[in-house]
C-alpha positions in Angstrom: -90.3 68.6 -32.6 -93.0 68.1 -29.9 -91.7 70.4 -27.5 -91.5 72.8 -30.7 -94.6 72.4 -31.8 -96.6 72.2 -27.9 -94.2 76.0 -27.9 -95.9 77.5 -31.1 -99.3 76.2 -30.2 -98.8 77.8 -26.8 -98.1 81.3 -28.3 -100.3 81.2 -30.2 -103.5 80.4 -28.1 -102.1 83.1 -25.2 -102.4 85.4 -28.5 -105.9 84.6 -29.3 -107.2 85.0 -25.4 -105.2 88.4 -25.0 -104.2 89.6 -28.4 -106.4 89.0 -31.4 -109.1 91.0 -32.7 -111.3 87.8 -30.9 -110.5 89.0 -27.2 -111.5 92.5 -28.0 -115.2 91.2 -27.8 -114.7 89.8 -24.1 -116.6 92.9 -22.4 -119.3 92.3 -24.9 -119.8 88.8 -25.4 -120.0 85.9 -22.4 -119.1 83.5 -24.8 -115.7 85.2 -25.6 -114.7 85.5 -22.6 -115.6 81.8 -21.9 -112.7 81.2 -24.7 -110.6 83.5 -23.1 -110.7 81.3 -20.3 -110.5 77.8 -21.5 -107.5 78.6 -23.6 -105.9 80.4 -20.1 -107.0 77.0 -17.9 -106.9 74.1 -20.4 -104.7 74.9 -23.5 -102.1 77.6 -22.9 -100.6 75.7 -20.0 -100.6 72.0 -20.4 -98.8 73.2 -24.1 -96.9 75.3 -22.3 -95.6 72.3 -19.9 -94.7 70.3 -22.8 -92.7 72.5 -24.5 -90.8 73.3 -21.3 -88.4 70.4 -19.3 -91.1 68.9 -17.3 -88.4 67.8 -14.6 -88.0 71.7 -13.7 -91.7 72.7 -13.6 -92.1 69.5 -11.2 -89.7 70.2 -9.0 -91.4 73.5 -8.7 -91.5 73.7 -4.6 -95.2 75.3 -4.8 -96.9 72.0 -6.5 -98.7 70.4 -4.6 -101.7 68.3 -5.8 -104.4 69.3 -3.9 -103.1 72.9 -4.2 -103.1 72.8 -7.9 -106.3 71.1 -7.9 -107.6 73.8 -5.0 -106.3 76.8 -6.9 -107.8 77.1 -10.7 -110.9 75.8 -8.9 -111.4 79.1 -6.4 -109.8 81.1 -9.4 -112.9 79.7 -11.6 -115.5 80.6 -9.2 -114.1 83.2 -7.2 -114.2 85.3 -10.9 -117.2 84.4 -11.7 -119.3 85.5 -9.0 -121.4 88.4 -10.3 -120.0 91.1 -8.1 -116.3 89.9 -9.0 -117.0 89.4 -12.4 -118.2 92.6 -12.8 -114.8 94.3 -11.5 -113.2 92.4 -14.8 -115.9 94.4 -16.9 -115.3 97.8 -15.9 -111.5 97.7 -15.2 -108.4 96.7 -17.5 -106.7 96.4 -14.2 -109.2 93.4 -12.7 -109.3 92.1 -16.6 -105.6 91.4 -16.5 -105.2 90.0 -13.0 -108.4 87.9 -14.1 -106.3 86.5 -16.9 -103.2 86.5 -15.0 -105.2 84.2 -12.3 -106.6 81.6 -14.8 -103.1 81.1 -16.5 -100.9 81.2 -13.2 -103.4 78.3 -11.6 -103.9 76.6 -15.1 -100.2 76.0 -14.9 -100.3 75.0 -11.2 -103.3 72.6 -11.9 -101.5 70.9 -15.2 -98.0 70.2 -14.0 -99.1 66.9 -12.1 -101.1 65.9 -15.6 -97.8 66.6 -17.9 -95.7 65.2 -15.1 -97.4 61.9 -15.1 -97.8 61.8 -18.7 -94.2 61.9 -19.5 -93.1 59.6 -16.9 -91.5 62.0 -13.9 -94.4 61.3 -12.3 -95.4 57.6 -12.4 -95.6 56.4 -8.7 -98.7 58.9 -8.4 -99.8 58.4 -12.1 -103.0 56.1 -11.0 -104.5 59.2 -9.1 -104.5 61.5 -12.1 -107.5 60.3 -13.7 -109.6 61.1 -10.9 -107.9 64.2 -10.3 -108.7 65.6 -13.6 -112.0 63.9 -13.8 -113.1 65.6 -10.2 -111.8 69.4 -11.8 -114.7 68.9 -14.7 -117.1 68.9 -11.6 -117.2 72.9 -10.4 -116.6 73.4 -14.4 -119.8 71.7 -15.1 -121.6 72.7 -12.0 -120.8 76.6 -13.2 -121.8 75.8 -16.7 -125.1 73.9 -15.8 -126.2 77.3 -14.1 -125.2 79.5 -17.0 -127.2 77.5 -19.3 -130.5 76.4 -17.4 -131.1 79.1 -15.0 -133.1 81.3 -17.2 -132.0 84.5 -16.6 -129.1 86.6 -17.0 -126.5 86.8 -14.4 -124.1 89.6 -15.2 -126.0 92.7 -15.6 -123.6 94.4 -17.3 -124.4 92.3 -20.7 -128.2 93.6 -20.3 -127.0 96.8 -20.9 -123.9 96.3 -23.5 -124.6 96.2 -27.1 -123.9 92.9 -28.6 -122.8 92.1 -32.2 -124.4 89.6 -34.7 -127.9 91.1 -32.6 -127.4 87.7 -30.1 -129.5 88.2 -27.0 -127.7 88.2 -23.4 -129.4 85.1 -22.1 -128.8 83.6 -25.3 -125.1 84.4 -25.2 -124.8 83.4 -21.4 -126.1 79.9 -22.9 -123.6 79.8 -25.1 -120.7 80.5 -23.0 -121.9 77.8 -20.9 -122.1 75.2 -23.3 -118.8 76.1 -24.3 -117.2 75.8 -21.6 -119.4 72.2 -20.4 -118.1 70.7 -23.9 -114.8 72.2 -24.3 -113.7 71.3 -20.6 -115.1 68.0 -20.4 -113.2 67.2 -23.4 -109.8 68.8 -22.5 -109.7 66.9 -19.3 -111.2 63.4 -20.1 -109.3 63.3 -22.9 -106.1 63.1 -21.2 -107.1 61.0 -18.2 -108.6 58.2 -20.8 -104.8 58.6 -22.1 -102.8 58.4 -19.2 -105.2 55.5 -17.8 -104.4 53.0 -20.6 -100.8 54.1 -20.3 -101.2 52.7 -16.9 -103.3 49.4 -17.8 -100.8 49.2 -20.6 -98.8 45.4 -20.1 -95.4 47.9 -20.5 -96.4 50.1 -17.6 -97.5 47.3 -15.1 -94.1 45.4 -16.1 -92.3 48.5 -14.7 -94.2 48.7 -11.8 
């Protein structure tokens, strides 16, 4: 029933980033696309994980954990330099391999987290919780710049009509705050879990 469930959940939040009235709005709202991208990075693939055999995703011979650490973290920046972020805008093309990007190294960055969480992974179980505290860092360093710099970075949004009349710095806020919050959460969340799994009299016995 899990692996059932974590499967429908899955679909269903790849169909809200790519597929629902929601993700037409990404060329017009920041915030939107700041969905988009935590459901890519933080909830389509962890669910996806679950509802998959985790023994066949880990012995995936690509994961690594500082690649899957490495990889959603240049994916997260590299897209959101202006220039870069900008080729998304303008092009379906970029748009997809944007979105193809954040869920390929979503998957690569959750597989450790999954692994460790179900117990294929429990020799190198004490080093998750930093590893997912230490990927909220460029997340909130990227959302600390949305929200207090002042002044819009994408000039594309200056210049594209926005619904519910929301101004463009007002909507970069927003999609940082979004993403600060949402991330945060999504991470520590499972680290706080895995860490008293570890602490837990049970675990240390089997150790």
């Amino acid at each position: 029933m899990l692996r059932l469930g974590a499967f429908l959940l899955a679909v269903l939040s790849l169909w809200i980033a790519v597929a629902s009235p929601l993700s037409a709005l990404h060329h017009q709202l920041l915030s939107i696309h700041m969905v988009q991208h935590v459901l890519l990075m933080a909830v389509v693939p962890p669910l996806a994980l679950i509802a998959a055999p985790p023994l066949q995703w880990l012995r995936w011979p690509l994961i690594h954990p500082v690649l899957s650490w490495l990889a959603p973290t240049v994916a997260l920046i590299g897209w959101h330099i202006p220039a870069v972020f900008e080729l998304g805008l303008r092009s379906h093309w970029w748009h997809d391999a944007q979105a193809a990007s954040f869920l390929a190294t979503g998957l690569l960055f959750w597989a450790p987290v999954v692994g460790a969480s179900t117990g294929f992974a429990t020799s190198a179980s004490w080093f998750i919780p930093l590893y997912l505290f230490t990927a909220t860092l460029p997340c909130d360093a990227l959302s600390a710049f949305l929200v207090f710099c002042g002044r819009v970075i994408y000039p594309t949004h200056l210049a594209t009509p926005r619904p519910w009349n929301i101004s463009a710095l007002g909507d970069q806020e927003c999609a940082g705050a979004l993403m600060w919050v949402s991330i945060t959460f999504l991470y520590v969340v499972p680290a706080v879990i895995i860490t008293m799994k570890i602490l837990s009299p049970a675990e240390r016995q089997v150790v």
